[in-house]
mmCIF file of the N, C-alpha and C atoms, coordinates in Angstrom:
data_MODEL
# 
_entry.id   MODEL 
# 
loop_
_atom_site.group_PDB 
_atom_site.id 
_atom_site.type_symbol 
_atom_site.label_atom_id 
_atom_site.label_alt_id 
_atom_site.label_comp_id 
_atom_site.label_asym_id 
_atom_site.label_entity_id 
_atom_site.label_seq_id 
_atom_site.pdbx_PDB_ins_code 
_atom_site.Cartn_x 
_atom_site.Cartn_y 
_atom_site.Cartn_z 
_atom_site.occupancy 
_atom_site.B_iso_or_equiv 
_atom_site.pdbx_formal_charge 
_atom_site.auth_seq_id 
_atom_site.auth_comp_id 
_atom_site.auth_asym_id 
_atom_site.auth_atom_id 
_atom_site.pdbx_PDB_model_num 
ATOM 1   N N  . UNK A 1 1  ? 12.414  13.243  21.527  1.00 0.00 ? 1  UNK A N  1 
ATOM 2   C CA . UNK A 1 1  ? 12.416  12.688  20.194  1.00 0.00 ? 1  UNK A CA 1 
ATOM 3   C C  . UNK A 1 1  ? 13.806  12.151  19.887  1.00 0.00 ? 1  UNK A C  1 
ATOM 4   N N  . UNK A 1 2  ? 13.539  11.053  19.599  1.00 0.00 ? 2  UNK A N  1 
ATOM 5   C CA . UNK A 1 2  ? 15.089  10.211  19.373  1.00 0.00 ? 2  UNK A CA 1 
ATOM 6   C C  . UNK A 1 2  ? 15.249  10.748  17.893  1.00 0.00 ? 2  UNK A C  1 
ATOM 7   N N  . UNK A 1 3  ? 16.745  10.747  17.637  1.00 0.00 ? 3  UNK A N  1 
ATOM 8   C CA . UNK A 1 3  ? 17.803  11.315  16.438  1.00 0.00 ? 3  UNK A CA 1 
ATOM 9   C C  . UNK A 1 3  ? 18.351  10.438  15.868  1.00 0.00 ? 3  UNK A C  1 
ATOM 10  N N  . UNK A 1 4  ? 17.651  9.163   16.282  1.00 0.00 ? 4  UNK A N  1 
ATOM 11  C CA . UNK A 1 4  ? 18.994  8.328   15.422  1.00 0.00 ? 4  UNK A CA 1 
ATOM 12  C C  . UNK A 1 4  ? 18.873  8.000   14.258  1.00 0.00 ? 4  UNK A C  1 
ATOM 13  N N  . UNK A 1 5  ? 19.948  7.043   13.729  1.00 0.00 ? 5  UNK A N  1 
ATOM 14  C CA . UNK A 1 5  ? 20.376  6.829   12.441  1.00 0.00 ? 5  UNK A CA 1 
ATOM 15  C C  . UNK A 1 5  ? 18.988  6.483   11.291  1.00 0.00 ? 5  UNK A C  1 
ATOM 16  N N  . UNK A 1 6  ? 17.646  7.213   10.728  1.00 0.00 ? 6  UNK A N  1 
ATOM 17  C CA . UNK A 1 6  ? 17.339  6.836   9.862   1.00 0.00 ? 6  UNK A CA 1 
ATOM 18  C C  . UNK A 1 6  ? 17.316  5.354   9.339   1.00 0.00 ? 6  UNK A C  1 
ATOM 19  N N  . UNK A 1 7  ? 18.194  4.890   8.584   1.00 0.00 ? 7  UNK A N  1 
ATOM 20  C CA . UNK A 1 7  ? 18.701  3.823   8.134   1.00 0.00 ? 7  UNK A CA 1 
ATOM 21  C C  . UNK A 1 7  ? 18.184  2.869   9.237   1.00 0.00 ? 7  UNK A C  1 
ATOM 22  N N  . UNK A 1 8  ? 18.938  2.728   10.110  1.00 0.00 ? 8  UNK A N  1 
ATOM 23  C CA . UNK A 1 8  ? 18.585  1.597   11.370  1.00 0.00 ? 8  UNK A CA 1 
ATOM 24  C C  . UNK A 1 8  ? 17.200  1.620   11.877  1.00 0.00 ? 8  UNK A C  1 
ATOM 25  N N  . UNK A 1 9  ? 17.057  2.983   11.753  1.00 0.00 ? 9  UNK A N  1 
ATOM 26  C CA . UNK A 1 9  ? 15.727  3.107   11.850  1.00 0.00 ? 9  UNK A CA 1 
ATOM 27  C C  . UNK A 1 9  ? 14.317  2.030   11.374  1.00 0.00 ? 9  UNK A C  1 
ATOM 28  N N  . UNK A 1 10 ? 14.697  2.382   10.106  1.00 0.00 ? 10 UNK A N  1 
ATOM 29  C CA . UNK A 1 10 ? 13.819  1.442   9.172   1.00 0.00 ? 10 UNK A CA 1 
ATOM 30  C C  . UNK A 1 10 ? 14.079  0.095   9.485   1.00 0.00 ? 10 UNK A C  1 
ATOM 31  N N  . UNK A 1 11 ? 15.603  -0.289  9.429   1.00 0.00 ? 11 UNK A N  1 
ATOM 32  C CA . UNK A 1 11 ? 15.723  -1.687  9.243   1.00 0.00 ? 11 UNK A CA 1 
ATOM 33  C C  . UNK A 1 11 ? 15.498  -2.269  10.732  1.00 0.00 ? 11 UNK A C  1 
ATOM 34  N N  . UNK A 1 12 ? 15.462  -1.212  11.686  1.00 0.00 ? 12 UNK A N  1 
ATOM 35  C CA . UNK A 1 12 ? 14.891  -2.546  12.904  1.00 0.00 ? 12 UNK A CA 1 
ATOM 36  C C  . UNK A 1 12 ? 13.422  -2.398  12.880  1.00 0.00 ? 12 UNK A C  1 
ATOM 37  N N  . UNK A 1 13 ? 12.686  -1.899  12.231  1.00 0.00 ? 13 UNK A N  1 
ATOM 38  C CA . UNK A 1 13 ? 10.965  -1.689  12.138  1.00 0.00 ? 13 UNK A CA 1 
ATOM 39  C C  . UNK A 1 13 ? 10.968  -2.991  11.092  1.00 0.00 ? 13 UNK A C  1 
ATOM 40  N N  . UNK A 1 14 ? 11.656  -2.866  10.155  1.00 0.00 ? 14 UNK A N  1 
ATOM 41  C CA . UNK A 1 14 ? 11.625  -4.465  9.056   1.00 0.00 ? 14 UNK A CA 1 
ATOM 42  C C  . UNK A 1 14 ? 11.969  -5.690  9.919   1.00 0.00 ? 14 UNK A C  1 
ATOM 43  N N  . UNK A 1 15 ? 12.792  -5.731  11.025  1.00 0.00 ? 15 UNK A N  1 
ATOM 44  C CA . UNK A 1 15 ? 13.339  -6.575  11.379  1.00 0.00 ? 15 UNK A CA 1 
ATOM 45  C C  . UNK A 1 15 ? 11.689  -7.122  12.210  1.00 0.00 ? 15 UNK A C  1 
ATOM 46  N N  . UNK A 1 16 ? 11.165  -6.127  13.040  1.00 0.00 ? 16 UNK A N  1 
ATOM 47  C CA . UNK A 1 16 ? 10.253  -6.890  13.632  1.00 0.00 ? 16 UNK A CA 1 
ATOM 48  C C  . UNK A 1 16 ? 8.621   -6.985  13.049  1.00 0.00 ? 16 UNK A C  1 
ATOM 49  N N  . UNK A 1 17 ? 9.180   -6.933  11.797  1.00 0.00 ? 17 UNK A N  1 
ATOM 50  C CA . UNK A 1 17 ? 7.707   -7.240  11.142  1.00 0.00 ? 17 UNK A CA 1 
ATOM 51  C C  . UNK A 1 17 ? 7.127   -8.619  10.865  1.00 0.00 ? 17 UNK A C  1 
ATOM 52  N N  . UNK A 1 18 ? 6.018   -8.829  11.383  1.00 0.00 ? 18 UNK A N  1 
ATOM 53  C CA . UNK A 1 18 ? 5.628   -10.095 11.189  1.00 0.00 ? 18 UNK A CA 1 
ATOM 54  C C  . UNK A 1 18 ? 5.442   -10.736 9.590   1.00 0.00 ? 18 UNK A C  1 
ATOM 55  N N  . UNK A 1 19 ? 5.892   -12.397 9.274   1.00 0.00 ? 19 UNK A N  1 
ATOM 56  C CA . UNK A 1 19 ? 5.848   -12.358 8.223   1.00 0.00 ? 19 UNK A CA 1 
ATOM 57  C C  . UNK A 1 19 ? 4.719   -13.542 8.127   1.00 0.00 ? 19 UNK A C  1 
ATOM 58  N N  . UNK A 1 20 ? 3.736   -13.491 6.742   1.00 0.00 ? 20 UNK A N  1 
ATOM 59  C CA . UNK A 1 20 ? 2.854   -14.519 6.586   1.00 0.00 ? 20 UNK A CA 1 
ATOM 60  C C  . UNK A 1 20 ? 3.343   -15.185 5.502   1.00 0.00 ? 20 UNK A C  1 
ATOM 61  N N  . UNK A 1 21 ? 3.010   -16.463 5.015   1.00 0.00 ? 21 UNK A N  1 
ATOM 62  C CA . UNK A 1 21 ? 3.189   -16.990 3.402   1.00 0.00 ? 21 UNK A CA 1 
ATOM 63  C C  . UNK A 1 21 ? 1.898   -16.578 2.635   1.00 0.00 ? 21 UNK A C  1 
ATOM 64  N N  . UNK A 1 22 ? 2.239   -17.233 1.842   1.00 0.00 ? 22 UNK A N  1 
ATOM 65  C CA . UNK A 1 22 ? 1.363   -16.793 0.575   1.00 0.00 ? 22 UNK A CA 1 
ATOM 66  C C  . UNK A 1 22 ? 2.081   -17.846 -0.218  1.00 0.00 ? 22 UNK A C  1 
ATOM 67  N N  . UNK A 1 23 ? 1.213   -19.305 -0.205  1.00 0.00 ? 23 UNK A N  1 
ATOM 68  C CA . UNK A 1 23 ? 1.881   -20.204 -1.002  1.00 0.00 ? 23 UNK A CA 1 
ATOM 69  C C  . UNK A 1 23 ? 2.921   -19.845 -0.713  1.00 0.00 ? 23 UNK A C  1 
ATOM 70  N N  . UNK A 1 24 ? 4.445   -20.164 -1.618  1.00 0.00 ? 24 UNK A N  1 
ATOM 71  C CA . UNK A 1 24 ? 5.592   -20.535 -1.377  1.00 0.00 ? 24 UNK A CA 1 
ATOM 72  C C  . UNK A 1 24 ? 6.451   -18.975 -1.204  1.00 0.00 ? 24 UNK A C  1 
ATOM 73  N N  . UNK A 1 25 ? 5.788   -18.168 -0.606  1.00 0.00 ? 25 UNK A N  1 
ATOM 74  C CA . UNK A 1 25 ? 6.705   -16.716 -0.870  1.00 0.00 ? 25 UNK A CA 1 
ATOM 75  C C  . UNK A 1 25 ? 6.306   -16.119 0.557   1.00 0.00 ? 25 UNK A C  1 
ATOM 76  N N  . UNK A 1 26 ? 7.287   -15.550 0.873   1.00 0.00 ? 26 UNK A N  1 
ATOM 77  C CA . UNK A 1 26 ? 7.213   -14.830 2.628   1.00 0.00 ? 26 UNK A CA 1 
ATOM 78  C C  . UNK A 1 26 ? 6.098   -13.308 2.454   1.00 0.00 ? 26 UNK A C  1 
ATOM 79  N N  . UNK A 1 27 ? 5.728   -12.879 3.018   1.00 0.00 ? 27 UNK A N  1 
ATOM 80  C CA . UNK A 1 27 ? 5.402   -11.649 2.750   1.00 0.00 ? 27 UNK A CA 1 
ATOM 81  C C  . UNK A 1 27 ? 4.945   -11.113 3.855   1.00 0.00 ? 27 UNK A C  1 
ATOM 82  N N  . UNK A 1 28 ? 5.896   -9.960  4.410   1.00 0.00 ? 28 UNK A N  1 
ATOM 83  C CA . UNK A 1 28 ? 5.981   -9.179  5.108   1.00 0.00 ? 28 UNK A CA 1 
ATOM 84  C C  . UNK A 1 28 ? 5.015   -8.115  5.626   1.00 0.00 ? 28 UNK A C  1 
ATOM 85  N N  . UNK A 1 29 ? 4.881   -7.623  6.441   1.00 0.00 ? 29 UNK A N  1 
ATOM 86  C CA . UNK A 1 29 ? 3.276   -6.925  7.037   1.00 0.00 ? 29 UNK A CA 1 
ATOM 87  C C  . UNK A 1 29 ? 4.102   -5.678  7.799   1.00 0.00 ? 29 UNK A C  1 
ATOM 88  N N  . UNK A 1 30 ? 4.052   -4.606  7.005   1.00 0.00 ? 30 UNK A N  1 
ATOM 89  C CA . UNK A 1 30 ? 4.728   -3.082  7.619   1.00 0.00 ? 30 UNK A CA 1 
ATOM 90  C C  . UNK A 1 30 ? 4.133   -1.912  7.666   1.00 0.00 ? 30 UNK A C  1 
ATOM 91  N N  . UNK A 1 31 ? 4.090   -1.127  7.761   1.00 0.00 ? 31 UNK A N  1 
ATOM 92  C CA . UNK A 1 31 ? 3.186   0.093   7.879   1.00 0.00 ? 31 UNK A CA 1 
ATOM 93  C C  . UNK A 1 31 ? 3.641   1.234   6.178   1.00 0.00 ? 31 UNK A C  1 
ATOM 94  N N  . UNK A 1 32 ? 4.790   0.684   5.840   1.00 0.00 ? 32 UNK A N  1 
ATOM 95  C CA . UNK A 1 32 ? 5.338   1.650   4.970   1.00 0.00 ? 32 UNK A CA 1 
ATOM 96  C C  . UNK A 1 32 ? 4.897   0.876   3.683   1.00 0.00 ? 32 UNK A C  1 
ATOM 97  N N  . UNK A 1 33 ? 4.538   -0.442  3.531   1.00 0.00 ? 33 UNK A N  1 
ATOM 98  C CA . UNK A 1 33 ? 4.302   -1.403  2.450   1.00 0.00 ? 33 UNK A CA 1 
ATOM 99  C C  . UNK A 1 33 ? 2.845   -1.490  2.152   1.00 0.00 ? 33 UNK A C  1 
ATOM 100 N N  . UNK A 1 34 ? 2.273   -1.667  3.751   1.00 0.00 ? 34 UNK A N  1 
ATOM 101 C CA . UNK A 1 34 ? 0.132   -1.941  3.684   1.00 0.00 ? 34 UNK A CA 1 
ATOM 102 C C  . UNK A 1 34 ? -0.369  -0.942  4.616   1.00 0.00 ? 34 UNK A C  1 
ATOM 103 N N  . UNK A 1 35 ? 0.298   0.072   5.202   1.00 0.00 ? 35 UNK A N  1 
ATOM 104 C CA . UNK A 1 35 ? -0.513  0.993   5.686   1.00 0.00 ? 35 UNK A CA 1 
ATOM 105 C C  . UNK A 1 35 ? -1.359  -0.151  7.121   1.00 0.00 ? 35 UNK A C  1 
ATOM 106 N N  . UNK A 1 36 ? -0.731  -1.257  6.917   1.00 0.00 ? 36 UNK A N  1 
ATOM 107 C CA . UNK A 1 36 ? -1.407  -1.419  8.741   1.00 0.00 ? 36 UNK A CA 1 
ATOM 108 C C  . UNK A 1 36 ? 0.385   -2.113  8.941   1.00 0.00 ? 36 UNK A C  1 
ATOM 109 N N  . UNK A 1 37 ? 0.628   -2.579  10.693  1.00 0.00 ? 37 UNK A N  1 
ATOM 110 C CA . UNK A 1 37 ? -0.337  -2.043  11.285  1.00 0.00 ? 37 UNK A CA 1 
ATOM 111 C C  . UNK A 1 37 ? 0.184   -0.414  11.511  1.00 0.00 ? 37 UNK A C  1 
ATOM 112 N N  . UNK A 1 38 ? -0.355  0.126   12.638  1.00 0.00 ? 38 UNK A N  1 
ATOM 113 C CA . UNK A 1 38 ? -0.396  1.628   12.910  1.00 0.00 ? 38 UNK A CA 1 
ATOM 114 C C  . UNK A 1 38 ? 1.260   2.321   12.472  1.00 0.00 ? 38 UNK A C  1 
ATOM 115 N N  . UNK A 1 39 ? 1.139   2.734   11.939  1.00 0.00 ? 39 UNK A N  1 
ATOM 116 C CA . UNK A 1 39 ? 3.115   3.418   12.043  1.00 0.00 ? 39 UNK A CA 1 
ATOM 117 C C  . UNK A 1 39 ? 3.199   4.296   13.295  1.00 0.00 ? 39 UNK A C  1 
ATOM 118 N N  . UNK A 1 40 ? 4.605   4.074   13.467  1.00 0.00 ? 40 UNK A N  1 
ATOM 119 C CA . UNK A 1 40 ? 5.374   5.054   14.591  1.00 0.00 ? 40 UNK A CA 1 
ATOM 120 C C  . UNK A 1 40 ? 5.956   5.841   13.631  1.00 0.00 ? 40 UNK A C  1 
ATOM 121 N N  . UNK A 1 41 ? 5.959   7.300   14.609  1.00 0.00 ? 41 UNK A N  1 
ATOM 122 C CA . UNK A 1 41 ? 6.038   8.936   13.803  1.00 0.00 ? 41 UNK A CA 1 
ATOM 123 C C  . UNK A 1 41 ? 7.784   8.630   13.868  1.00 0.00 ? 41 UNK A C  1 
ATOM 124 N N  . UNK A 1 42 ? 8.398   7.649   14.354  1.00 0.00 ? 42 UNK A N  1 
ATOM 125 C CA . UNK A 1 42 ? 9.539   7.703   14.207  1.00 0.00 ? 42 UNK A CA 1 
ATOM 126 C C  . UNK A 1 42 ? 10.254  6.648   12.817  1.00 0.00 ? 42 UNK A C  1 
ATOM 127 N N  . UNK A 1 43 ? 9.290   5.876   12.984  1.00 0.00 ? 43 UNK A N  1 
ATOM 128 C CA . UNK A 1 43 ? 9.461   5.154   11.479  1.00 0.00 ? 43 UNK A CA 1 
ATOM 129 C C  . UNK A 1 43 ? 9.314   5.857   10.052  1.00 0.00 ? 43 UNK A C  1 
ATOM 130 N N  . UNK A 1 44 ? 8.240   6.630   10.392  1.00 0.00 ? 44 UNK A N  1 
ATOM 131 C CA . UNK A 1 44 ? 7.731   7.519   9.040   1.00 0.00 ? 44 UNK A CA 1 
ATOM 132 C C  . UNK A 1 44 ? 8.615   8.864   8.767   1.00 0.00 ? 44 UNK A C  1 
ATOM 133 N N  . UNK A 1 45 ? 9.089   9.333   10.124  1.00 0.00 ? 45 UNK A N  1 
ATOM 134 C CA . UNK A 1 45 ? 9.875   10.488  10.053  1.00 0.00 ? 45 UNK A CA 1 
ATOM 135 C C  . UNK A 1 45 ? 11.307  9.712   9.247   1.00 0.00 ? 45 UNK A C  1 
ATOM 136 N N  . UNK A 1 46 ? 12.133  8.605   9.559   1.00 0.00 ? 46 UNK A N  1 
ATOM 137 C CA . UNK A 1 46 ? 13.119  7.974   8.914   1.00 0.00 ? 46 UNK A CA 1 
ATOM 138 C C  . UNK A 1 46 ? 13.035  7.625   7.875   1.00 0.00 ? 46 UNK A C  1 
ATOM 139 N N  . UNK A 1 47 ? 11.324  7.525   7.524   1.00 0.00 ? 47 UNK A N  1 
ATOM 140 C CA . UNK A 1 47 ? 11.247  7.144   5.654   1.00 0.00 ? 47 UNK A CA 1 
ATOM 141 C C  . UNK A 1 47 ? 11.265  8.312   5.132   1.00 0.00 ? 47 UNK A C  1 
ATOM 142 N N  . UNK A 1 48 ? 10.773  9.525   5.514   1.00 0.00 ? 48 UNK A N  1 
ATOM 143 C CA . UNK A 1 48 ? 11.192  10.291  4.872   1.00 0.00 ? 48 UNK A CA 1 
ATOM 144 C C  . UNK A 1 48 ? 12.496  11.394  4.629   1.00 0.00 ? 48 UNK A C  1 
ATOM 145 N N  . UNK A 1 49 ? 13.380  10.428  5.717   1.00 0.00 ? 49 UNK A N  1 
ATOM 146 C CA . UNK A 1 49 ? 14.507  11.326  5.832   1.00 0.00 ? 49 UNK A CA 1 
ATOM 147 C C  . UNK A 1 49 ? 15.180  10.596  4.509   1.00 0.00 ? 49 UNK A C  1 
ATOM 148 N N  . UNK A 1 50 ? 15.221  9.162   4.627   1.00 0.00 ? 50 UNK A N  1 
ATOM 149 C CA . UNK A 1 50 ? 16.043  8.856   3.817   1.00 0.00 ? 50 UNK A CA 1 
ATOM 150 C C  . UNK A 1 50 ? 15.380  8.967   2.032   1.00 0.00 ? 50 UNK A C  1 
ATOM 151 N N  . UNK A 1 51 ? 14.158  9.285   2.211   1.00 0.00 ? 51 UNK A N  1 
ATOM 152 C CA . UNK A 1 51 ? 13.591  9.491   0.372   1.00 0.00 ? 51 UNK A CA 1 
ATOM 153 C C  . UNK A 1 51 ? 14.424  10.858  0.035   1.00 0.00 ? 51 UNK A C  1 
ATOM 154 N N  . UNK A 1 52 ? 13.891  11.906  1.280   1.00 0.00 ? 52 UNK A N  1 
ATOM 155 C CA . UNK A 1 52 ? 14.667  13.450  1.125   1.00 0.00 ? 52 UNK A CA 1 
ATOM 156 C C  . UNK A 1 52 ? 16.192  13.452  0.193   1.00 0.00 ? 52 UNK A C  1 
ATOM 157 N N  . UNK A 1 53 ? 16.722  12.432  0.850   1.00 0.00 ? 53 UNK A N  1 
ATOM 158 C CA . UNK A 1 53 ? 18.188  12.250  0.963   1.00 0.00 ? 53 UNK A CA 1 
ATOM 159 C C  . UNK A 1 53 ? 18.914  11.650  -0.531  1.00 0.00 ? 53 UNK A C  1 
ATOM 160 N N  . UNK A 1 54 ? 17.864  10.815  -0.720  1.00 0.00 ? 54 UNK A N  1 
ATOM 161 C CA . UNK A 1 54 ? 18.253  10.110  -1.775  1.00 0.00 ? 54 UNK A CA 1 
ATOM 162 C C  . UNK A 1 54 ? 17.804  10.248  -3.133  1.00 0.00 ? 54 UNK A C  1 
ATOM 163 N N  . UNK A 1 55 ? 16.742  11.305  -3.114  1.00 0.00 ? 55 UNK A N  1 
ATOM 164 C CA . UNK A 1 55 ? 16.181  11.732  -4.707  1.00 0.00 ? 55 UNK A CA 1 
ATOM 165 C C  . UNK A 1 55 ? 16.766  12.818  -5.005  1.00 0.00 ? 55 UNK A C  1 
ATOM 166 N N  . UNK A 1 56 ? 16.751  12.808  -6.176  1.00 0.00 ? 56 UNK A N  1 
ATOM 167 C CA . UNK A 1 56 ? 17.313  14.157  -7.090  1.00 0.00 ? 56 UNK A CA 1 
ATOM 168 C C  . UNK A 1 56 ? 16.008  14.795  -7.607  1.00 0.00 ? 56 UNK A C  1 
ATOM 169 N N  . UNK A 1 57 ? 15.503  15.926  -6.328  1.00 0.00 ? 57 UNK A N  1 
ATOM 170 C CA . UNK A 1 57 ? 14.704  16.553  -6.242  1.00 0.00 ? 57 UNK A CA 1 
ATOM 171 C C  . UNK A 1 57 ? 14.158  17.791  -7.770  1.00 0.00 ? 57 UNK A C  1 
ATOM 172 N N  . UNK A 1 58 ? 15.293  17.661  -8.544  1.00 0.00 ? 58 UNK A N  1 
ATOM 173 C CA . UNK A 1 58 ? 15.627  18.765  -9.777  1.00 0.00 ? 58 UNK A CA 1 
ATOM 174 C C  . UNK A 1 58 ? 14.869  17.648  -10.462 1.00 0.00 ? 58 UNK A C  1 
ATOM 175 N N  . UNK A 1 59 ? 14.633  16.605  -10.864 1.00 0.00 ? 59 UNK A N  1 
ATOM 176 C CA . UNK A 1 59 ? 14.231  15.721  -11.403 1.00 0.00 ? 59 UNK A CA 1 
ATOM 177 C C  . UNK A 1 59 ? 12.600  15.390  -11.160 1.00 0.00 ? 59 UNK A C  1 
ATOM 178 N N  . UNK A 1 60 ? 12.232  15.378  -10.372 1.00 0.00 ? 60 UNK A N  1 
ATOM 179 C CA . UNK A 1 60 ? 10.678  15.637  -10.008 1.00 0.00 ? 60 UNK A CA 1 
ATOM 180 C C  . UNK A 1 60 ? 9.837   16.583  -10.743 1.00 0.00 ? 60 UNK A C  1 
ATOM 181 N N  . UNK A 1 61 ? 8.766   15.760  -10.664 1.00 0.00 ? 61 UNK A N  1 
ATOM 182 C CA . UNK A 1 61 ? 7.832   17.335  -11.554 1.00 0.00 ? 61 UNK A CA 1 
ATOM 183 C C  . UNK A 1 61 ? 6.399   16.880  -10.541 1.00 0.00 ? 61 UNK A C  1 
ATOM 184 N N  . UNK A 1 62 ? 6.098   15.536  -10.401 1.00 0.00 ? 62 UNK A N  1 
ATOM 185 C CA . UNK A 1 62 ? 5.294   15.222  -9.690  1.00 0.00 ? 62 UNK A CA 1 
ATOM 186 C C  . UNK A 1 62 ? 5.167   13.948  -8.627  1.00 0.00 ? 62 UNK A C  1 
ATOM 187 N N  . UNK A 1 63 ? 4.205   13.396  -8.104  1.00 0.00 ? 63 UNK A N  1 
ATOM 188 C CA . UNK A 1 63 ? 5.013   12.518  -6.564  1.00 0.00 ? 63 UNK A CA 1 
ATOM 189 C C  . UNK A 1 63 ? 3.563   12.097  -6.700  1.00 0.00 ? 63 UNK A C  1 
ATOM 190 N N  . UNK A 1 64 ? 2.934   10.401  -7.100  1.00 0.00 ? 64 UNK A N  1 
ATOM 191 C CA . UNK A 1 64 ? 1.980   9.513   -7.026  1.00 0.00 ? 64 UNK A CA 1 
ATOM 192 C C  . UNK A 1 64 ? 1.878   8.848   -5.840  1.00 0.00 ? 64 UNK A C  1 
ATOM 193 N N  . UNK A 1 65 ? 1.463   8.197   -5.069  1.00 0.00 ? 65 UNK A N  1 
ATOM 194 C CA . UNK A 1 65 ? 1.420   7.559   -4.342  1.00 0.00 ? 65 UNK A CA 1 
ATOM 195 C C  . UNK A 1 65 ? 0.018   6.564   -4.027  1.00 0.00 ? 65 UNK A C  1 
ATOM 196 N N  . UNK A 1 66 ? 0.478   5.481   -3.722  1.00 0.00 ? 66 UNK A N  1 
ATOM 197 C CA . UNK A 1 66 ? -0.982  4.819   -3.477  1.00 0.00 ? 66 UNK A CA 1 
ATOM 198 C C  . UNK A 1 66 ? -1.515  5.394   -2.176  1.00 0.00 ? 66 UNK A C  1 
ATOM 199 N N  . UNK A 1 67 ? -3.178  5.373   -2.263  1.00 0.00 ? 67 UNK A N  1 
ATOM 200 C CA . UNK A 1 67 ? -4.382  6.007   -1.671  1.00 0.00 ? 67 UNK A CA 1 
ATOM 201 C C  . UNK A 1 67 ? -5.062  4.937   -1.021  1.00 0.00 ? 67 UNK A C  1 
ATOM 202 N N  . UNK A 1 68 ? -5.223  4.118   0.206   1.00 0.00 ? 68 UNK A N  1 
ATOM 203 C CA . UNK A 1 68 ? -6.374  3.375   0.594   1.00 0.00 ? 68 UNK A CA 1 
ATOM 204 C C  . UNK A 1 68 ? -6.636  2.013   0.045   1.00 0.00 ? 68 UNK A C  1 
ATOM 205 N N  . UNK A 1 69 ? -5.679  1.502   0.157   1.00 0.00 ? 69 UNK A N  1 
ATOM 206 C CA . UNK A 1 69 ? -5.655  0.070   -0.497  1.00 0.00 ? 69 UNK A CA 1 
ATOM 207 C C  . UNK A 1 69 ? -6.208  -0.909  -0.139  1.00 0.00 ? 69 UNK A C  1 
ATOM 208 N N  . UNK A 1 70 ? -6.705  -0.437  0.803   1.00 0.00 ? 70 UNK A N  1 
ATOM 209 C CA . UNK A 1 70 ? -7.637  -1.744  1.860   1.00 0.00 ? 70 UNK A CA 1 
ATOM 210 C C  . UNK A 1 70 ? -8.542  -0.838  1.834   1.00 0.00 ? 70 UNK A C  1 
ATOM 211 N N  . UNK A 1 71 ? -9.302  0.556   1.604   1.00 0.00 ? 71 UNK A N  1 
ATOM 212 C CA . UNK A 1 71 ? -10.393 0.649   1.892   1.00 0.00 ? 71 UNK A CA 1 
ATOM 213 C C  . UNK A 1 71 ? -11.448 0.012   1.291   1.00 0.00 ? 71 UNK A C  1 
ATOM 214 N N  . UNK A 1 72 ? -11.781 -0.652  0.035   1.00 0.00 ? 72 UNK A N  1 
ATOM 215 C CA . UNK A 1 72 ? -12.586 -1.340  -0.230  1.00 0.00 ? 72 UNK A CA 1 
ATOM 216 C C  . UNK A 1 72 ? -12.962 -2.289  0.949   1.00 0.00 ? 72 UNK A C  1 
ATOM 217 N N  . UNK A 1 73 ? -12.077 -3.059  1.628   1.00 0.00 ? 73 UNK A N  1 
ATOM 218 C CA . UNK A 1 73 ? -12.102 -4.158  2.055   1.00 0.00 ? 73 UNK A CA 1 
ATOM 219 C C  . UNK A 1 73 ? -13.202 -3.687  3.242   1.00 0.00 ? 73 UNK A C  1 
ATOM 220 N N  . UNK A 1 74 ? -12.978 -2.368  3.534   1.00 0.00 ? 74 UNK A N  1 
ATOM 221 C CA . UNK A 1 74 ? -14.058 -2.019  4.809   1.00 0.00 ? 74 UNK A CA 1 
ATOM 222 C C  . UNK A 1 74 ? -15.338 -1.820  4.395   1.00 0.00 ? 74 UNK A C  1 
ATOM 223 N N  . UNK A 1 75 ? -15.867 -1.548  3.213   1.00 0.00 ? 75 UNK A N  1 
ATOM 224 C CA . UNK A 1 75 ? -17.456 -1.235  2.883   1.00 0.00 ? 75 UNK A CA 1 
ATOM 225 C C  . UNK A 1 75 ? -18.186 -2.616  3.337   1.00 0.00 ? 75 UNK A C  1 
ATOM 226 N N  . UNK A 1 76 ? -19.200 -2.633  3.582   1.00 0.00 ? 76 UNK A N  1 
ATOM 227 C CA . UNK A 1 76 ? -20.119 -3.479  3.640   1.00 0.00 ? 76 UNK A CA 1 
ATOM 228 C C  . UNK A 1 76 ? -21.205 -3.124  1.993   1.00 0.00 ? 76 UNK A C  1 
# 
């Protein structure tokens, strides 16, 4: 299991993310943004090193997160 820098972490997973338009605006395709494509346990382990790191945990009472944002898209 590689140790490295978090930070770089993320930003070379951003670096090789494919990007589409959308009319006149770039928009990026990551695992941490749309849940495809698949994440690496080393990308996700660095997102959460650096959330750990950077919230003021005394301040929390509760933690939302989006749920399945594309699952509609799979029903028939």
């Amino acid at each position: 299991m590689s140790r490295a820098d978090p930070l770089e972490t993320l930003q070379d997973s951003l670096r090789g993310a494919p990007i589409i338009w959308k009319g006149d605006y770039p928009y990026f395709i990551h695992p941490i943004s749309d849940g495809i494509p698949r994440m690496e346990a080393e990308v996700l382990r660095a997102t959460r090193d650096l959330i750990v790191d950077m919230v003021d945990w005394s301040e929390i009472d509760i933690v939302v997160s989006v749920e399945a944002m594309g699952s509609h898209c799979l029903q028939r």
